[in-house]
PDB file of N, CA, C, O and CB in Angstrom:
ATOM      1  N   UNK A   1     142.064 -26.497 129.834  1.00  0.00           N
ATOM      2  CA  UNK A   1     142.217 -25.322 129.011  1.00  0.00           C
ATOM      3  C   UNK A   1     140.946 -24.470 129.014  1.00  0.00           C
ATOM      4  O   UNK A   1     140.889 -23.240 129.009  1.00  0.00           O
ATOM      5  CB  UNK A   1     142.580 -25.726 127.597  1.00  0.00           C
ATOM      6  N   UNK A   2     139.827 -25.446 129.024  1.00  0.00           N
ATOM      7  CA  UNK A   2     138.417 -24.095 128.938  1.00  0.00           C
ATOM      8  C   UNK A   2     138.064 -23.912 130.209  1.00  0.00           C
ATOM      9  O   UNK A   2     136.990 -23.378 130.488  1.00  0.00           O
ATOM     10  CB  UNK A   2     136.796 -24.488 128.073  1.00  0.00           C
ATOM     11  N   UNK A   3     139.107 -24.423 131.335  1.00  0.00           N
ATOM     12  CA  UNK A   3     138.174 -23.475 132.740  1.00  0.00           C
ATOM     13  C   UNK A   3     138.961 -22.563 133.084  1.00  0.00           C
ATOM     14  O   UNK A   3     138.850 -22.309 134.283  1.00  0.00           O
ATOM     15  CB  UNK A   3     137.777 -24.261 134.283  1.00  0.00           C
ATOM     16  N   UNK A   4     139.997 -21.724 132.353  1.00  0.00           N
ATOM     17  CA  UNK A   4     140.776 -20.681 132.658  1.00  0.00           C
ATOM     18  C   UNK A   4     140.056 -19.674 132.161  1.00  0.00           C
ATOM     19  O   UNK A   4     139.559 -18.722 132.763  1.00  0.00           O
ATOM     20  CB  UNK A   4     142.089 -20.731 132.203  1.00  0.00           C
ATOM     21  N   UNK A   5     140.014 -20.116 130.295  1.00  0.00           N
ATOM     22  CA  UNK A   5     138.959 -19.285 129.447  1.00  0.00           C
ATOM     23  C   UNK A   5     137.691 -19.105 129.972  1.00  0.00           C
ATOM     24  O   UNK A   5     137.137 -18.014 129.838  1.00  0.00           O
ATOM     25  CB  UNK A   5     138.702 -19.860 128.178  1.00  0.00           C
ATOM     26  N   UNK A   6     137.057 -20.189 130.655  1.00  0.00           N
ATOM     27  CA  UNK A   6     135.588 -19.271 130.881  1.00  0.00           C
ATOM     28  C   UNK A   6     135.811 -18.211 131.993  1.00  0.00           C
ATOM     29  O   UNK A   6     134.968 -17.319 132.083  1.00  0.00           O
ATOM     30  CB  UNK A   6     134.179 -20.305 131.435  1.00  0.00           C
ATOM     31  N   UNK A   7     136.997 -18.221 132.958  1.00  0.00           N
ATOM     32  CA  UNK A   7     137.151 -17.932 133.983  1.00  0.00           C
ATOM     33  C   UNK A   7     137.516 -16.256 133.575  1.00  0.00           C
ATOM     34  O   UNK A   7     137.414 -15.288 134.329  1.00  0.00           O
ATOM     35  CB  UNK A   7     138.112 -18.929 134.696  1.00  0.00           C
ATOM     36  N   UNK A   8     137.874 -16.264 132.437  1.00  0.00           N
ATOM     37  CA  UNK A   8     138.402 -15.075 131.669  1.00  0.00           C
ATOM     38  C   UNK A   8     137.117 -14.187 131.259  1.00  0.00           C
ATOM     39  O   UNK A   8     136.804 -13.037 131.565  1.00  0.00           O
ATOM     40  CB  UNK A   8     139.284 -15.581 130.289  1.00  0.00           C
ATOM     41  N   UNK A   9     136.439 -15.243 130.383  1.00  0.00           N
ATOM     42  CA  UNK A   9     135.114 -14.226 130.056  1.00  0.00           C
ATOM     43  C   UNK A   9     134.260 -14.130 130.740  1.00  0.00           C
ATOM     44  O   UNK A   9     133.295 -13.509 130.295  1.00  0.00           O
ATOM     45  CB  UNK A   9     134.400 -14.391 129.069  1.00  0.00           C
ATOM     46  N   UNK A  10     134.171 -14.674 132.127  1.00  0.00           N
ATOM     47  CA  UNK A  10     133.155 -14.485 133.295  1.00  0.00           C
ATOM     48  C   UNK A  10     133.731 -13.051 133.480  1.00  0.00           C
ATOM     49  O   UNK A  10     133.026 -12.065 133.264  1.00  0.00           O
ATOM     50  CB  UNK A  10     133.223 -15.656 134.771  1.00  0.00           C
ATOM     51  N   UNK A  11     135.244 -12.937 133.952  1.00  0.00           N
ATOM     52  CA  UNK A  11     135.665 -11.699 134.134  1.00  0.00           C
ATOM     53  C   UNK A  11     135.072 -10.272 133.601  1.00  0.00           C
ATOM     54  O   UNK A  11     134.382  -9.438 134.187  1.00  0.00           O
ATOM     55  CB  UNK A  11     136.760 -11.835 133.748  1.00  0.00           C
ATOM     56  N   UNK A  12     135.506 -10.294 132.499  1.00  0.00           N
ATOM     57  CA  UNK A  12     134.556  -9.462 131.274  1.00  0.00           C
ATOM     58  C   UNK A  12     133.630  -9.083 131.385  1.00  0.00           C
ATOM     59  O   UNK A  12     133.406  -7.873 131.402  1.00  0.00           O
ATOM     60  CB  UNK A  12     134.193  -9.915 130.280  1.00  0.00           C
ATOM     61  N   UNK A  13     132.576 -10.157 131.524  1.00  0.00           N
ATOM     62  CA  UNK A  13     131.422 -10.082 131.506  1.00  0.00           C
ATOM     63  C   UNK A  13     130.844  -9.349 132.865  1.00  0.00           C
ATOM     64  O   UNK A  13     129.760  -8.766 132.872  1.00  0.00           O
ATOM     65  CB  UNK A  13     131.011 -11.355 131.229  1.00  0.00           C
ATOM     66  N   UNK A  14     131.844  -9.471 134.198  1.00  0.00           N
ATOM     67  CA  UNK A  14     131.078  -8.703 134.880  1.00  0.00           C
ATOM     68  C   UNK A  14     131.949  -7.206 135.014  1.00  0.00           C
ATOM     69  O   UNK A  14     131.526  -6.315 135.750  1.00  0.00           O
ATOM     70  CB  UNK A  14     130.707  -9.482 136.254  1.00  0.00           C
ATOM     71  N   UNK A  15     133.284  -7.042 134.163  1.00  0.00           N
ATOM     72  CA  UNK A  15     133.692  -5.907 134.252  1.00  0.00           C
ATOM     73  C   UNK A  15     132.837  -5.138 133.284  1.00  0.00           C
ATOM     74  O   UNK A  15     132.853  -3.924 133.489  1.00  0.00           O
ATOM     75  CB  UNK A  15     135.066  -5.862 134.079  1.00  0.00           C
ATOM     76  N   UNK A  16     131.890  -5.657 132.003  1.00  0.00           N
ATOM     77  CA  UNK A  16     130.837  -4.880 131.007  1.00  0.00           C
ATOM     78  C   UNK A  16     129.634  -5.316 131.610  1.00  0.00           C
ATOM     79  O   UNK A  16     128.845  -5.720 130.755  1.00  0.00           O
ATOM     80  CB  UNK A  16     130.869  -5.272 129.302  1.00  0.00           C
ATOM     81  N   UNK A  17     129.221  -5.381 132.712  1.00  0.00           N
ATOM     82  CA  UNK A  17     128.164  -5.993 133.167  1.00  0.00           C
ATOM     83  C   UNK A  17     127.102  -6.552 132.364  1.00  0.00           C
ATOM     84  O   UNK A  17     125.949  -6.149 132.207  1.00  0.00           O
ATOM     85  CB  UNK A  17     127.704  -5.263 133.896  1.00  0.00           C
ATOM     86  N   UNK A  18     127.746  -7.624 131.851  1.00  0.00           N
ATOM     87  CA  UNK A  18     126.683  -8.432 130.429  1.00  0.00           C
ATOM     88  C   UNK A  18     127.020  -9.884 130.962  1.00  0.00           C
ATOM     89  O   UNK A  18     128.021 -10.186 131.611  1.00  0.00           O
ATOM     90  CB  UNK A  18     127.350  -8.155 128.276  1.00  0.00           C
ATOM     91  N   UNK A  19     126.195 -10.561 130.642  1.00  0.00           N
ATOM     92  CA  UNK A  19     126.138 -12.228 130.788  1.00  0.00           C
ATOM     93  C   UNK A  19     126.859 -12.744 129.694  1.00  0.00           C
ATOM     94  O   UNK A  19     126.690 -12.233 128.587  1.00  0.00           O
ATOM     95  CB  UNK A  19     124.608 -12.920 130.744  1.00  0.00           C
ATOM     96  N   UNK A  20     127.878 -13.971 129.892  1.00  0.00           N
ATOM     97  CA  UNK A  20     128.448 -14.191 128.959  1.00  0.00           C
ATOM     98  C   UNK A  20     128.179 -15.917 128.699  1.00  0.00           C
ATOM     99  O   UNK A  20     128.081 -16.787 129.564  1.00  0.00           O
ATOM    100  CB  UNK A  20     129.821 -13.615 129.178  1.00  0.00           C
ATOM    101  N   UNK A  21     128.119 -16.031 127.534  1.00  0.00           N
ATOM    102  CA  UNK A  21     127.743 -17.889 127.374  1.00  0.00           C
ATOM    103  C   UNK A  21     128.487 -19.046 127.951  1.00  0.00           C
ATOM    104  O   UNK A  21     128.095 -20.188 128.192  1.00  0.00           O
ATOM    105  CB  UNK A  21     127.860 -18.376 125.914  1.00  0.00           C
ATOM    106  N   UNK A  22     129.880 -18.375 128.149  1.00  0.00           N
ATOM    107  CA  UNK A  22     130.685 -19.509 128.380  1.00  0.00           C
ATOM    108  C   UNK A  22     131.620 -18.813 129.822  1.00  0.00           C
ATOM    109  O   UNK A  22     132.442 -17.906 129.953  1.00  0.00           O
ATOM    110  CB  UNK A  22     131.684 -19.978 126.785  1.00  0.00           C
ATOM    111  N   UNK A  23     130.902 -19.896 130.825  1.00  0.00           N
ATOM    112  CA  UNK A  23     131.310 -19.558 132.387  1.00  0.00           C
ATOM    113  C   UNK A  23     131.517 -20.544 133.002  1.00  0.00           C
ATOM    114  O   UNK A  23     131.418 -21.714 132.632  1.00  0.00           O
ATOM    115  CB  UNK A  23     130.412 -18.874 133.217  1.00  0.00           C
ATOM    116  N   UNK A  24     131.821 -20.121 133.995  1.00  0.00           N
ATOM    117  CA  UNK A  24     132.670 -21.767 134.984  1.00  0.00           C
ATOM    118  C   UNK A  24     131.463 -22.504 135.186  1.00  0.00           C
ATOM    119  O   UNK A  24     131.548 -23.702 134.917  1.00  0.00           O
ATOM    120  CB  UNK A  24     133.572 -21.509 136.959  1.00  0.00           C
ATOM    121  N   UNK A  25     130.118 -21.991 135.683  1.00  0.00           N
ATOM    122  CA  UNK A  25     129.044 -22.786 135.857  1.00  0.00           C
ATOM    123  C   UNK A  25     128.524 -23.422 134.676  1.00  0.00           C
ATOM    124  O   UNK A  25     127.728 -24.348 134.831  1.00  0.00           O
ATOM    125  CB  UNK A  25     128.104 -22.103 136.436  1.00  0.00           C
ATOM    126  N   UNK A  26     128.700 -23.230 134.063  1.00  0.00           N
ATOM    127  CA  UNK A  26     127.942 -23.431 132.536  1.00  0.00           C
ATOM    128  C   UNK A  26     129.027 -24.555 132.075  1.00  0.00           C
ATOM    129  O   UNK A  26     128.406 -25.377 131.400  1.00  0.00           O
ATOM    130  CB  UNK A  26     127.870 -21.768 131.295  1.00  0.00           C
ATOM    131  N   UNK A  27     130.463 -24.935 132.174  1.00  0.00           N
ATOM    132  CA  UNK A  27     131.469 -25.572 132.353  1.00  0.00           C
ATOM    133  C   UNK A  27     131.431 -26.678 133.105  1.00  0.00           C
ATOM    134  O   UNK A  27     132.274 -27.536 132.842  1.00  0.00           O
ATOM    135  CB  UNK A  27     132.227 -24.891 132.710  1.00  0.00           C
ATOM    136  N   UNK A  28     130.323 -26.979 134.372  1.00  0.00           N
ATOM    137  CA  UNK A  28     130.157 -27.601 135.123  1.00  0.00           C
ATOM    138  C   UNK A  28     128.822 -28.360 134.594  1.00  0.00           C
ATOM    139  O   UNK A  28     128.479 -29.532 134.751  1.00  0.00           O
ATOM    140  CB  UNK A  28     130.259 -26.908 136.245  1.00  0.00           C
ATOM    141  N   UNK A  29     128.215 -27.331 133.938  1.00  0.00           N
ATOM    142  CA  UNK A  29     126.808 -28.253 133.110  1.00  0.00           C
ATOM    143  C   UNK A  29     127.358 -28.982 132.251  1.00  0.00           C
ATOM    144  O   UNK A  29     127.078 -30.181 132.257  1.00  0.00           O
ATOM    145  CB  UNK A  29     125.601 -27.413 132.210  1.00  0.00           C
ATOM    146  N   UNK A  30     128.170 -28.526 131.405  1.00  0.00           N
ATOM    147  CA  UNK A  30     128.619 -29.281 130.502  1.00  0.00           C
ATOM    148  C   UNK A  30     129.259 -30.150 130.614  1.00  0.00           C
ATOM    149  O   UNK A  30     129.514 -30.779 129.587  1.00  0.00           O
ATOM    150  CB  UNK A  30     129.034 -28.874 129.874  1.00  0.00           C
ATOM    151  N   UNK A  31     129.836 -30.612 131.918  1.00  0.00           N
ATOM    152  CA  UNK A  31     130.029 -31.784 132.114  1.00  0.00           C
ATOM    153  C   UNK A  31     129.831 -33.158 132.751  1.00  0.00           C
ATOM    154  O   UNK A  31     130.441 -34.198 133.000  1.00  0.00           O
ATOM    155  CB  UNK A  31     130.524 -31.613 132.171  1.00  0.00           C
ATOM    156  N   UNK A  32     128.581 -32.549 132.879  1.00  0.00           N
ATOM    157  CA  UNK A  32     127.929 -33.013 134.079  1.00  0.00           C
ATOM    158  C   UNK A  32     127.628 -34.637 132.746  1.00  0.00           C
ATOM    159  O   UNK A  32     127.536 -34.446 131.533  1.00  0.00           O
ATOM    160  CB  UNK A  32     126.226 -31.682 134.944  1.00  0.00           C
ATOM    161  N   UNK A  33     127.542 -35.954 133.348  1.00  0.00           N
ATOM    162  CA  UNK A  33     127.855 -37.325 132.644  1.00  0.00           C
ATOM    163  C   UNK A  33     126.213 -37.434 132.259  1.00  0.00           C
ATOM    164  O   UNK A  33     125.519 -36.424 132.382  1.00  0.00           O
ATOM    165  CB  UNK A  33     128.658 -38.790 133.784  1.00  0.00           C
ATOM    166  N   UNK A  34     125.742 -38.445 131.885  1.00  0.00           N
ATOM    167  CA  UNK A  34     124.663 -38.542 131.347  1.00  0.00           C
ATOM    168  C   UNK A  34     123.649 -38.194 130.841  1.00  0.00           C
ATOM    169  O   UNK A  34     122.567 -38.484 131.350  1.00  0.00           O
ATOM    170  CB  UNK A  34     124.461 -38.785 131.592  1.00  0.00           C
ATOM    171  N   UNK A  35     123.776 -37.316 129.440  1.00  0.00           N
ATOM    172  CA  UNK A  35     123.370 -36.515 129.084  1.00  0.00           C
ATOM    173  C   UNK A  35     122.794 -36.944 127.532  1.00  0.00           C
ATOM    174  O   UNK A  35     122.643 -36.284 126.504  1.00  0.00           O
ATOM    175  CB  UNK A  35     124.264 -35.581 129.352  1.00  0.00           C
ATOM    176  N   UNK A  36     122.542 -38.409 127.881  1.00  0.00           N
ATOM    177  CA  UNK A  36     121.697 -39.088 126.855  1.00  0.00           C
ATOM    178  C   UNK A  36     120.510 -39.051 126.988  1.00  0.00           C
ATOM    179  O   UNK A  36     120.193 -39.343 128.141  1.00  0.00           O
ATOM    180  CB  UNK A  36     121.889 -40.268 126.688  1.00  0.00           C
ATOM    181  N   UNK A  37     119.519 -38.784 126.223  1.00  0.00           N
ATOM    182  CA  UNK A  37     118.420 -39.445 126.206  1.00  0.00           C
ATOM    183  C   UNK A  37     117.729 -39.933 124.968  1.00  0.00           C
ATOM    184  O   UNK A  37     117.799 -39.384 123.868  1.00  0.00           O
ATOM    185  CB  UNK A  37     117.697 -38.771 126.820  1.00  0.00           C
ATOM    186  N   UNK A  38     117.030 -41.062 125.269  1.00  0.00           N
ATOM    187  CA  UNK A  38     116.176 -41.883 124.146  1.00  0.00           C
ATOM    188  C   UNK A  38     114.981 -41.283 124.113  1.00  0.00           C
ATOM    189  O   UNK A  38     114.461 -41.131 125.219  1.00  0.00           O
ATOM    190  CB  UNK A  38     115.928 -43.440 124.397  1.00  0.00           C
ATOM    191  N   UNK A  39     114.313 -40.848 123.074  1.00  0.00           N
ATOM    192  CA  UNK A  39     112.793 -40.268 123.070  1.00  0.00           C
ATOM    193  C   UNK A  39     112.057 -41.146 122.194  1.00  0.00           C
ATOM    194  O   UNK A  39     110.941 -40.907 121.731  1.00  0.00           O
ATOM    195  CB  UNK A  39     112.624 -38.690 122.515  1.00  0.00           C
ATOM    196  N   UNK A  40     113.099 -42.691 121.899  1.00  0.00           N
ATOM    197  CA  UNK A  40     112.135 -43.536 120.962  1.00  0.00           C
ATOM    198  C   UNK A  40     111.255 -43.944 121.549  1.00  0.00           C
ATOM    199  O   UNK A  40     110.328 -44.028 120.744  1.00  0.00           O
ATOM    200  CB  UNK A  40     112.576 -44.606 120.316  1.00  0.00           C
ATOM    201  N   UNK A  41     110.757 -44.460 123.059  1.00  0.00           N
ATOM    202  CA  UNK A  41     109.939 -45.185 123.870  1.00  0.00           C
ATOM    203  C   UNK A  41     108.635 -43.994 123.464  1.00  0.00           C
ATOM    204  O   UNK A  41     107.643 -44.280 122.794  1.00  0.00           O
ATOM    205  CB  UNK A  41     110.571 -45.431 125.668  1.00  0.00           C
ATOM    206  N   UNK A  42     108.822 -43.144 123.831  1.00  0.00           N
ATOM    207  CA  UNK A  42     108.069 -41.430 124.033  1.00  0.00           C
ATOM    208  C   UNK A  42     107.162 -41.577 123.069  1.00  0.00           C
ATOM    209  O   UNK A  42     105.955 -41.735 123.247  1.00  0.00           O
ATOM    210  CB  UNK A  42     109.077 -39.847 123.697  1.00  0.00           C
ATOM    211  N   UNK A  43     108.044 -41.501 121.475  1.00  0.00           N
ATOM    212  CA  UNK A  43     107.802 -41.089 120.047  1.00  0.00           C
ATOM    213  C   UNK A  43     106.572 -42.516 120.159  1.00  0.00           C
ATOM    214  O   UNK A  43     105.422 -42.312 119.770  1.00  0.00           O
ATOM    215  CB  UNK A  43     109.490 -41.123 118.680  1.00  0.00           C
ATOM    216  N   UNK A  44     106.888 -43.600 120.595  1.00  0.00           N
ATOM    217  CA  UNK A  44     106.402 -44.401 120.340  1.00  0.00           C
ATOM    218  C   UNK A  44     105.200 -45.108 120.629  1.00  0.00           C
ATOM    219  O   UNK A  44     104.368 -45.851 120.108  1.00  0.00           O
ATOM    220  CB  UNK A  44     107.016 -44.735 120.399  1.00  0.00           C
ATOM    221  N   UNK A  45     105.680 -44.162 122.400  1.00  0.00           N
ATOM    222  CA  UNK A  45     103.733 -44.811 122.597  1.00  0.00           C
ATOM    223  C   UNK A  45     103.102 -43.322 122.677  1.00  0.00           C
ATOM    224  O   UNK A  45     102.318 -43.327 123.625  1.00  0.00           O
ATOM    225  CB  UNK A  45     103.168 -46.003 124.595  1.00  0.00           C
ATOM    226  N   UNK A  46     103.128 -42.261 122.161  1.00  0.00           N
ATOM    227  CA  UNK A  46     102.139 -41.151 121.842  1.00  0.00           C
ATOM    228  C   UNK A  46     101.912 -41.291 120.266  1.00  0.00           C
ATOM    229  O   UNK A  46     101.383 -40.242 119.900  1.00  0.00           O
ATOM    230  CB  UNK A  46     102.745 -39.578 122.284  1.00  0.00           C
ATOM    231  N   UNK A  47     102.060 -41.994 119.384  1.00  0.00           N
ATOM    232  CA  UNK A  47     102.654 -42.633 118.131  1.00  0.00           C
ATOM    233  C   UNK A  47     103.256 -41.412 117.497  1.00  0.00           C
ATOM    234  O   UNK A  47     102.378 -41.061 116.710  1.00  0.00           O
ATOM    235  CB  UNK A  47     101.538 -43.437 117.115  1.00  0.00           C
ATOM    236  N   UNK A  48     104.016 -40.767 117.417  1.00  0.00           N
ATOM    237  CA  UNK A  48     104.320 -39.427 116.874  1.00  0.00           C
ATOM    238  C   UNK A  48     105.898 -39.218 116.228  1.00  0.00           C
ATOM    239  O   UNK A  48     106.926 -39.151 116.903  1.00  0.00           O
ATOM    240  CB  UNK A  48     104.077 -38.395 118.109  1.00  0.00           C
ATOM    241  N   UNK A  49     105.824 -39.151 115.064  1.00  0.00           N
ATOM    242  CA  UNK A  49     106.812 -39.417 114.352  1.00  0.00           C
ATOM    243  C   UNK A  49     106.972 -37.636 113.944  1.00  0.00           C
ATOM    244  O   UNK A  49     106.099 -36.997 113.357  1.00  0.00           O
ATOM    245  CB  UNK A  49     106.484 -40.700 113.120  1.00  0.00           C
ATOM    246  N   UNK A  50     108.413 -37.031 114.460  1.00  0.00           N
ATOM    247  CA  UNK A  50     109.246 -36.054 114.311  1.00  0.00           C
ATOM    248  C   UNK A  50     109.360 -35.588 112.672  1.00  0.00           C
ATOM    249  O   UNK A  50     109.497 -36.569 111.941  1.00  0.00           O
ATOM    250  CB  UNK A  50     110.550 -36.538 114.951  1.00  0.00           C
ATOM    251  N   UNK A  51     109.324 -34.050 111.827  1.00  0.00           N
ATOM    252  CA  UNK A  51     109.422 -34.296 110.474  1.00  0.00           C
ATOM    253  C   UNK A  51     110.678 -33.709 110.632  1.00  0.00           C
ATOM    254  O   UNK A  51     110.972 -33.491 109.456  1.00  0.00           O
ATOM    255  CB  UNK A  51     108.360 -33.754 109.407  1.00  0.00           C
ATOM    256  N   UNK A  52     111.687 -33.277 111.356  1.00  0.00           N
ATOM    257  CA  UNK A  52     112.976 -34.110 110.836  1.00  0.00           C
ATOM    258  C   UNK A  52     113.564 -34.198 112.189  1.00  0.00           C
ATOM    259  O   UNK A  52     113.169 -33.942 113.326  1.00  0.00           O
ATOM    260  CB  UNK A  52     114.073 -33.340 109.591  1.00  0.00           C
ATOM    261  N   UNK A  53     114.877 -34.748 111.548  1.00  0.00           N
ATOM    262  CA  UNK A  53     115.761 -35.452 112.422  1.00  0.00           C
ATOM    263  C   UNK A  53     116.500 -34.600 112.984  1.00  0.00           C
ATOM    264  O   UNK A  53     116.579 -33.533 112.375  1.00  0.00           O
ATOM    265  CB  UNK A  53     116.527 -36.400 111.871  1.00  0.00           C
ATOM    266  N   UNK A  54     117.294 -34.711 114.289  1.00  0.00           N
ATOM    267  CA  UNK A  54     118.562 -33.846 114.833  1.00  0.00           C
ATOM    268  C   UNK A  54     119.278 -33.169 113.349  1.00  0.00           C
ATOM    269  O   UNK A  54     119.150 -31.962 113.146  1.00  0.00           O
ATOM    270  CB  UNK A  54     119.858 -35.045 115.804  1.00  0.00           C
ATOM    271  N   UNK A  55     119.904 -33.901 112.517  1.00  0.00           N
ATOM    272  CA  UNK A  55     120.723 -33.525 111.777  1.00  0.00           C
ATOM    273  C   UNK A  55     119.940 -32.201 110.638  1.00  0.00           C
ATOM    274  O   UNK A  55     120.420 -31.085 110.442  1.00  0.00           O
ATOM    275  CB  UNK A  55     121.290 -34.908 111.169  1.00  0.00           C
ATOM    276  N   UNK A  56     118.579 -32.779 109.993  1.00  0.00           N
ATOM    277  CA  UNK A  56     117.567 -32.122 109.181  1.00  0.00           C
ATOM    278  C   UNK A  56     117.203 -30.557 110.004  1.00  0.00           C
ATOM    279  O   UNK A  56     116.910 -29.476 109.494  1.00  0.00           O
ATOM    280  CB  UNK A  56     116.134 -33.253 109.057  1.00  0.00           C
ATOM    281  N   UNK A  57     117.341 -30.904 111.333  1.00  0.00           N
ATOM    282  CA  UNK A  57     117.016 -29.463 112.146  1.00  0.00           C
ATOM    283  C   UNK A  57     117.752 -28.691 112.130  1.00  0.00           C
ATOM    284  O   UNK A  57     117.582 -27.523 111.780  1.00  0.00           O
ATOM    285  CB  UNK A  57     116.814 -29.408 113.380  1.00  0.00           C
ATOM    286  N   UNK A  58     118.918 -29.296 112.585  1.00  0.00           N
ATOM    287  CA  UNK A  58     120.136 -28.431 112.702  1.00  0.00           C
ATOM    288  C   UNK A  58     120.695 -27.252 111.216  1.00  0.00           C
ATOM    289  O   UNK A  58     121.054 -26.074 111.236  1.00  0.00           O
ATOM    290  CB  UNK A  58     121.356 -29.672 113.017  1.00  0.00           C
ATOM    291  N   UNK A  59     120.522 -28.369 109.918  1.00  0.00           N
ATOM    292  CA  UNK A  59     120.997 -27.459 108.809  1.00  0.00           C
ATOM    293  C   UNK A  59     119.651 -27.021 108.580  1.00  0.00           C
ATOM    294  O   UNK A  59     119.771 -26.251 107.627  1.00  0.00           O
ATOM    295  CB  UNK A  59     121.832 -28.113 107.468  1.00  0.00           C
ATOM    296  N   UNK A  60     118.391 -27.063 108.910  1.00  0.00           N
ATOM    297  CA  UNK A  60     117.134 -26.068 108.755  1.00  0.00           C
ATOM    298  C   UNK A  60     117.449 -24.865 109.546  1.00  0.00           C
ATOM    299  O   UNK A  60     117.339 -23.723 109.100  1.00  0.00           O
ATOM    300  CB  UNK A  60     115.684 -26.706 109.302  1.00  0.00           C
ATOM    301  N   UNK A  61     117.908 -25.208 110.931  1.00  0.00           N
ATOM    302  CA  UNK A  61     117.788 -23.696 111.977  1.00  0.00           C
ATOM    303  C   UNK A  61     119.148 -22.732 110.755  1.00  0.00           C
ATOM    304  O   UNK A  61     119.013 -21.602 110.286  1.00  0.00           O
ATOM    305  CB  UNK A  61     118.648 -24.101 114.498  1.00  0.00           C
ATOM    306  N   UNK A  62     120.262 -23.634 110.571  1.00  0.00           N
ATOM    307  CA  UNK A  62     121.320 -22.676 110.266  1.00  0.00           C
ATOM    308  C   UNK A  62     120.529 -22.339 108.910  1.00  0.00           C
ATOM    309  O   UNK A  62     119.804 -21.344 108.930  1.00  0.00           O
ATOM    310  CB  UNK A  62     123.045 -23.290 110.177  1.00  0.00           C
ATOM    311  N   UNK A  63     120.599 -22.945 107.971  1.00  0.00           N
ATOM    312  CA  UNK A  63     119.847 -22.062 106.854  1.00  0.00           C
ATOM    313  C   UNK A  63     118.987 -20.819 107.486  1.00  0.00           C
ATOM    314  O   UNK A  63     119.375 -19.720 107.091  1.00  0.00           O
ATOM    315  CB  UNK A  63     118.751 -23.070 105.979  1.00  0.00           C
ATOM    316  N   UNK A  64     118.148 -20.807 108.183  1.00  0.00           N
ATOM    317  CA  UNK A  64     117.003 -20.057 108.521  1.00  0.00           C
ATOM    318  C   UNK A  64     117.725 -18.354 108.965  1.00  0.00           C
ATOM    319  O   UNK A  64     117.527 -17.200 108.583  1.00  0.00           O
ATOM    320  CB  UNK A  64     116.105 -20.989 109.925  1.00  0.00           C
ATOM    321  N   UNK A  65     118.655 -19.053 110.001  1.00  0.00           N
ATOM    322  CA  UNK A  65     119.782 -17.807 110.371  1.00  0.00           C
ATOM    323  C   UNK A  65     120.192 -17.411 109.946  1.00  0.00           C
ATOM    324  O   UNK A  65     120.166 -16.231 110.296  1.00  0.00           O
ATOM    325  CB  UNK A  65     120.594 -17.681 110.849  1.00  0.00           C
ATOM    326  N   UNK A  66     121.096 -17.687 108.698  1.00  0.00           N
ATOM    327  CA  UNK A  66     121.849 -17.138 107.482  1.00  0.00           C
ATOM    328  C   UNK A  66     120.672 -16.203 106.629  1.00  0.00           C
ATOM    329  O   UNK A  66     120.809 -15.018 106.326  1.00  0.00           O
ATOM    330  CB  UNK A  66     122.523 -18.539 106.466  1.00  0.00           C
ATOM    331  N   UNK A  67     119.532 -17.038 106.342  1.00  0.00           N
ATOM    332  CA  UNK A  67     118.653 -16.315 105.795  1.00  0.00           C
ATOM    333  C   UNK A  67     118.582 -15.147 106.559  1.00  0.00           C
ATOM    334  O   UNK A  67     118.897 -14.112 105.971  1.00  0.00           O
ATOM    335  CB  UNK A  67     117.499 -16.949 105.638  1.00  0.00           C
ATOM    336  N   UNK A  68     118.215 -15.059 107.824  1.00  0.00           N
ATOM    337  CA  UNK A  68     117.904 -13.622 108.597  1.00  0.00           C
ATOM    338  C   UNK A  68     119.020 -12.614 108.579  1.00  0.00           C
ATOM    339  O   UNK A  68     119.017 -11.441 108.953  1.00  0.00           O
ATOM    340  CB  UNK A  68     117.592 -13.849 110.163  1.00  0.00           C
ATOM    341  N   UNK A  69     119.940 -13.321 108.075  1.00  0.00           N
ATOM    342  CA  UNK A  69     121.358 -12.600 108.835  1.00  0.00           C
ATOM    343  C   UNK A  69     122.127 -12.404 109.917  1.00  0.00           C
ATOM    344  O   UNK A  69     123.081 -11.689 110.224  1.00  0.00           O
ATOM    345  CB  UNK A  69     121.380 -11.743 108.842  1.00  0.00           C
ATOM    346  N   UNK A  70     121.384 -13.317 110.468  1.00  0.00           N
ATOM    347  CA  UNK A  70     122.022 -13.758 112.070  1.00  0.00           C
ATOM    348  C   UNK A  70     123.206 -14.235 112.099  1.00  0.00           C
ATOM    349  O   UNK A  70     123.868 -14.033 113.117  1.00  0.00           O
ATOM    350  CB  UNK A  70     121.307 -14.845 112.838  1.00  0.00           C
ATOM    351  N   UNK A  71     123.848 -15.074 110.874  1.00  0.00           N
ATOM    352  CA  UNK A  71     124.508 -15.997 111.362  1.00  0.00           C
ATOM    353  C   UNK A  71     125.646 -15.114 109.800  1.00  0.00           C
ATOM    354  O   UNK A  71     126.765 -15.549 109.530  1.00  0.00           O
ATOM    355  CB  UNK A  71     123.679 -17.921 111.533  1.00  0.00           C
TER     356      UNK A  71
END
């Protein structure tokens, strides 16, 4: 279902000649398999402890946006 749609707004995007976020290549990143990574080894021997977490960031960035009016 989303490689018709990106296939749609690629269209678009080059009939308004603008770049669009969601494209067949970008479709192909996204599925590309192993797309884990551990940064505990990292965190651990530079000893460096993160002040927040994935989750703490995520509702910081969106607060921050809403604040600007971005979002």
């Amino acid at each position: 279902m989303i490689r018709p749609i990106a296939a749609v707004t690629e269209t678009i995007g080059r009939w308004q000649n603008k770049a669009v976020p969601l494209n067949r290549n970008k479709i192909a990143e996204l599925a590309a398999e192993n797309w884990h990574c551990d940064a505990g080894p990292l965190l651990e021997t530079v000893q460096y402890q993160p002040k927040f977490d994935l989750y703490k960031g995520m509702v910081n960035t969106v607060q921050w946006y809403r604040h600007k009016g971005w979002l």
